[in-house]
C-alpha positions in Angstrom: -43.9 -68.5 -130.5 -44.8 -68.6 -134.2 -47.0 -66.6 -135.9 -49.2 -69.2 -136.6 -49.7 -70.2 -133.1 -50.4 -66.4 -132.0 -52.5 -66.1 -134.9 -54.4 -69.0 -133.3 -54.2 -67.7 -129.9 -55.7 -64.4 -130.3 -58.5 -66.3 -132.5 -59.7 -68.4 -129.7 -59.3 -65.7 -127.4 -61.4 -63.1 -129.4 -64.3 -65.7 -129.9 -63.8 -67.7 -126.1 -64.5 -64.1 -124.5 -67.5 -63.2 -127.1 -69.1 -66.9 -125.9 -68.8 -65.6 -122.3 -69.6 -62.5 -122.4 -73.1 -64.0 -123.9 -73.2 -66.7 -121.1 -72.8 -64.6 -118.2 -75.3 -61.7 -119.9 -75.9 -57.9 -120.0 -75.4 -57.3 -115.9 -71.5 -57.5 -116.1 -71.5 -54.4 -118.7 -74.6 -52.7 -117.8 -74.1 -52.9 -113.7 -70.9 -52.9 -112.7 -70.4 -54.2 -109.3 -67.3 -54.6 -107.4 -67.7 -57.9 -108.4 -68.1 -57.8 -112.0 -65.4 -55.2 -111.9 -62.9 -57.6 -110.1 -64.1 -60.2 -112.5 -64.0 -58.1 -115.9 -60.5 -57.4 -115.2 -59.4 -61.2 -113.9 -60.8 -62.8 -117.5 -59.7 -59.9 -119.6 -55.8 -60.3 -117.8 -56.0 -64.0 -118.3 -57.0 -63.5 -122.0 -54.2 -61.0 -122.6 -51.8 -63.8 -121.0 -53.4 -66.5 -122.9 -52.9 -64.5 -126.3 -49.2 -63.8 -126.0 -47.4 -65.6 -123.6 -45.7 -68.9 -124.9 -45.4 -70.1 -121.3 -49.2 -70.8 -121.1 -50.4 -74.2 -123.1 -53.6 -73.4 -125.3 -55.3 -76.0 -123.3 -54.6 -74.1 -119.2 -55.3 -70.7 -121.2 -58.6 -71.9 -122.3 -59.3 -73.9 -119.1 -58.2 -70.5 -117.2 -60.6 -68.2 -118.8 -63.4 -70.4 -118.7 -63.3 -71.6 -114.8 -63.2 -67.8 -114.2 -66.4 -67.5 -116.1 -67.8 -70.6 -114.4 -66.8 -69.1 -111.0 -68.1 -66.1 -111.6 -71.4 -67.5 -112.8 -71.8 -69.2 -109.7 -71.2 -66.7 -108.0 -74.1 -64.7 -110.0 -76.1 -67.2 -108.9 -75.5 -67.3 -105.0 -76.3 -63.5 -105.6 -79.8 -63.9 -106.8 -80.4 -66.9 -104.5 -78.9 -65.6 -101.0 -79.6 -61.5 -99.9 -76.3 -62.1 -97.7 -73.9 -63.2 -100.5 -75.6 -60.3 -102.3 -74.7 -57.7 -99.5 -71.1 -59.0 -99.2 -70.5 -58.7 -103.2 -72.4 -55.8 -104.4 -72.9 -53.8 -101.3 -76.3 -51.7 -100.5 -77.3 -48.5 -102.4 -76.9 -45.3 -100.0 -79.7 -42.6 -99.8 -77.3 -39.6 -100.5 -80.3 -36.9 -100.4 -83.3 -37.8 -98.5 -86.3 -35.4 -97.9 -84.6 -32.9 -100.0 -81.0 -32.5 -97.2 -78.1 -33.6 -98.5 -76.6 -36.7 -96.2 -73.3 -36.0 -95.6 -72.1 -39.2 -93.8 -73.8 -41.6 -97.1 -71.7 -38.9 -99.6 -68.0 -39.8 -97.4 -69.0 -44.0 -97.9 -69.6 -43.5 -101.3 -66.3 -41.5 -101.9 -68.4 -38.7 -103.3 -68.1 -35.2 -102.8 -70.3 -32.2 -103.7 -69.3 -31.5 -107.3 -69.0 -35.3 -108.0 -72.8 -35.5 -107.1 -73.7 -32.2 -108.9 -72.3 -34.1 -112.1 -74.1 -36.9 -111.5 -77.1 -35.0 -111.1 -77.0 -32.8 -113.9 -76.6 -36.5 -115.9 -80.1 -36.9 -114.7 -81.5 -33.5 -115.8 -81.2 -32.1 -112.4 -79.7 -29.3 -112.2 -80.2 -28.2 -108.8 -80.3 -30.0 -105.3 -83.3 -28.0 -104.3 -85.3 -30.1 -107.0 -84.6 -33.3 -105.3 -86.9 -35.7 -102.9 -84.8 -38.5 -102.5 -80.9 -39.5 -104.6 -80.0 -43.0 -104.4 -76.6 -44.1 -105.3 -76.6 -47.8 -106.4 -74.2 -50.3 -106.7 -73.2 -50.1 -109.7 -72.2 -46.1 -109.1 -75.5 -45.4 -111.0 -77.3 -42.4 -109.3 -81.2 -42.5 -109.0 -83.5 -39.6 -108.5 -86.7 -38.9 -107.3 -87.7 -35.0 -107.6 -89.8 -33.2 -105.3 -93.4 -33.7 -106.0 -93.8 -29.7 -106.9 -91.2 -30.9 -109.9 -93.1 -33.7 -111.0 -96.3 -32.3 -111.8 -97.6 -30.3 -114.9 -95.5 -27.4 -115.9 -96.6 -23.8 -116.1 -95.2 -24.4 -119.8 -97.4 -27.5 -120.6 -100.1 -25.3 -119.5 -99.1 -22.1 -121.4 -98.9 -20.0 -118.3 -96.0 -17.7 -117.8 -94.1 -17.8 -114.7 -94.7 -14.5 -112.5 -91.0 -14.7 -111.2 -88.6 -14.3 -113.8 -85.5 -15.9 -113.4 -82.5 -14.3 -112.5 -79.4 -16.3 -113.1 -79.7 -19.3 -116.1 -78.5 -22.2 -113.7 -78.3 -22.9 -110.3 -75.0 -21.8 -108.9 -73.0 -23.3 -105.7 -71.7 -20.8 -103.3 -70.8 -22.8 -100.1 -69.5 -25.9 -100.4 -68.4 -27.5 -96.6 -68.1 -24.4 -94.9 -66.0 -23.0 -97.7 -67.4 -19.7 -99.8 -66.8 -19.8 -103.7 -66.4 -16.0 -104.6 -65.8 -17.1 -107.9 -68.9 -17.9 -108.3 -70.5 -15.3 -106.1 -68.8 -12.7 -108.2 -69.8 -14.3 -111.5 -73.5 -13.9 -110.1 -72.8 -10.1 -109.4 -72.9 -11.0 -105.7 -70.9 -10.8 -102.4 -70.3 -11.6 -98.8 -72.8 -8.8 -97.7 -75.6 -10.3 -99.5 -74.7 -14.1 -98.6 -74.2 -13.2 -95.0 -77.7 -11.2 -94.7 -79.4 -14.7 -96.2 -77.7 -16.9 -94.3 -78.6 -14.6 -91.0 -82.4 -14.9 -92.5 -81.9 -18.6 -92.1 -80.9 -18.5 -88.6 -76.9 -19.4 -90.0 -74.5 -18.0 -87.5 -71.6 -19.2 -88.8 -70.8 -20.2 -92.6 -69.4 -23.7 -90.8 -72.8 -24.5 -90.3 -74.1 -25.1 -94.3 -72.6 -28.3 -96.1 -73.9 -26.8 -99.0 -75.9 -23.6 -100.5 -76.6 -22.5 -104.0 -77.7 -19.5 -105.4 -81.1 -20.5 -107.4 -81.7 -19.3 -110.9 -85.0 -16.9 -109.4 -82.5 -15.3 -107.0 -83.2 -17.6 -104.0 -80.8 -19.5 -102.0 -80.4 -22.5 -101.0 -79.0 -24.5 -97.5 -78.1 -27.7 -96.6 -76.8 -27.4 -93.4 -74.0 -29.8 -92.1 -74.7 -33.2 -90.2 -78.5 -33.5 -91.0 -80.5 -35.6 -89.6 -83.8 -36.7 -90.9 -86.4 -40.0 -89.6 
């Protein structure tokens, strides 16, 4: 290939994807889906291809990239006009936390675990589970979060009051995660298994087995998600 004709080639292939990207609009970049991903990777391979390889003609290359974009605006299409089609591409979002307990069988579909959704979590300014209503995981892997309604309301801060329990620790701090005890973190809290076991007794835990989840709470408390909720 000459260097005039890969010159060429990455020319039309720079501004071809630009066009499309335009055309088919914000939702491939801003929510991903499976399909968009499938289809973000099949036009950018084909546009790598059609860029270097001397064994595609200009005219297939350009034909290639742009009956992928065709496709995958029909398919954008379908989406909005059939709620099936729309299931079978995208999938439904799964209520990960609902009523405030953690749903353990919505966290293994999405591939998520604990720490995964703390992350996502603290990417919403949540930096406890305890503060949460309802988490929604969409999909486009986006997380949505509704706080319990005692976190939504006016401050003690907005209204200049001081808070009468001082906090103890600066952040909320995991100490069970599925069954499992962090005494790491229980030690970096200046706790220990005496003091877990006595709360989890208070609870009516028998067995740490029983919490999917429990995290020490900045004012001292704990909190328990216990494993296999199930809430109507």
């Amino acid at each position: 290939m000459e260097t005039t004709e890969l010159l060429l080639r990455i020319v039309l292939s720079f501004f071809l994807l630009f066009l499309l990207a335009r055309i088919m609009g914000r939702k491939e970049i801003s929510q991903m889906t499976f399909f968009n991903f499938v289809s973000a990777i099949a036009i950018g391979s084909l546009s790598a291809n059609f860029a270097v390889s001397a064994n595609l003609s200009i005219r297939n290359g350009l034909l290639a990239i742009t009956g992928w974009a065709v496709f995958t605006l029909i398919m954008g299409f379908i989406d909005i006009k059939s709620k099936k089609a729309r299931k079978l591409t995208t999938g439904d979002p799964l209520i990960v936390i609902k009523n405030g307990k953690i749903m353990e069988d919505s966290l293994r579909s999405a591939r998520l675990d604990i720490d995964s959704l703390n992350a996502l979590l603290r990417q919403k300014n949540v930096f406890s589970i305890a503060d949460v209503d309802y988490a929604i995981f969409e999909t486009s892997g986006k997380l949505s979060v509704m706080k319990k309604e005692i976190k939504q309301s006016v401050t003690k801060g907005d209204m200049n009051l001081t808070s009468t329990i001082p906090n103890v620790h600066p952040i909320a701090t995991g100490v069970i995660s599925d069954g499992t005890v962090n005494t790491k973190n229980l030690s970096d809290l200046n706790l220990d298994m005496n003091w877990l076991e006595k709360q989890t007794n208070q609870a009516g835990i028998k067995s740490f087995s029983q919490i999917f989840y429990a995290e020490v709470q900045p004012d001292g408390t704990l909190y328990i998600d216990k494993k296999d909720d199930v809430v109507r």
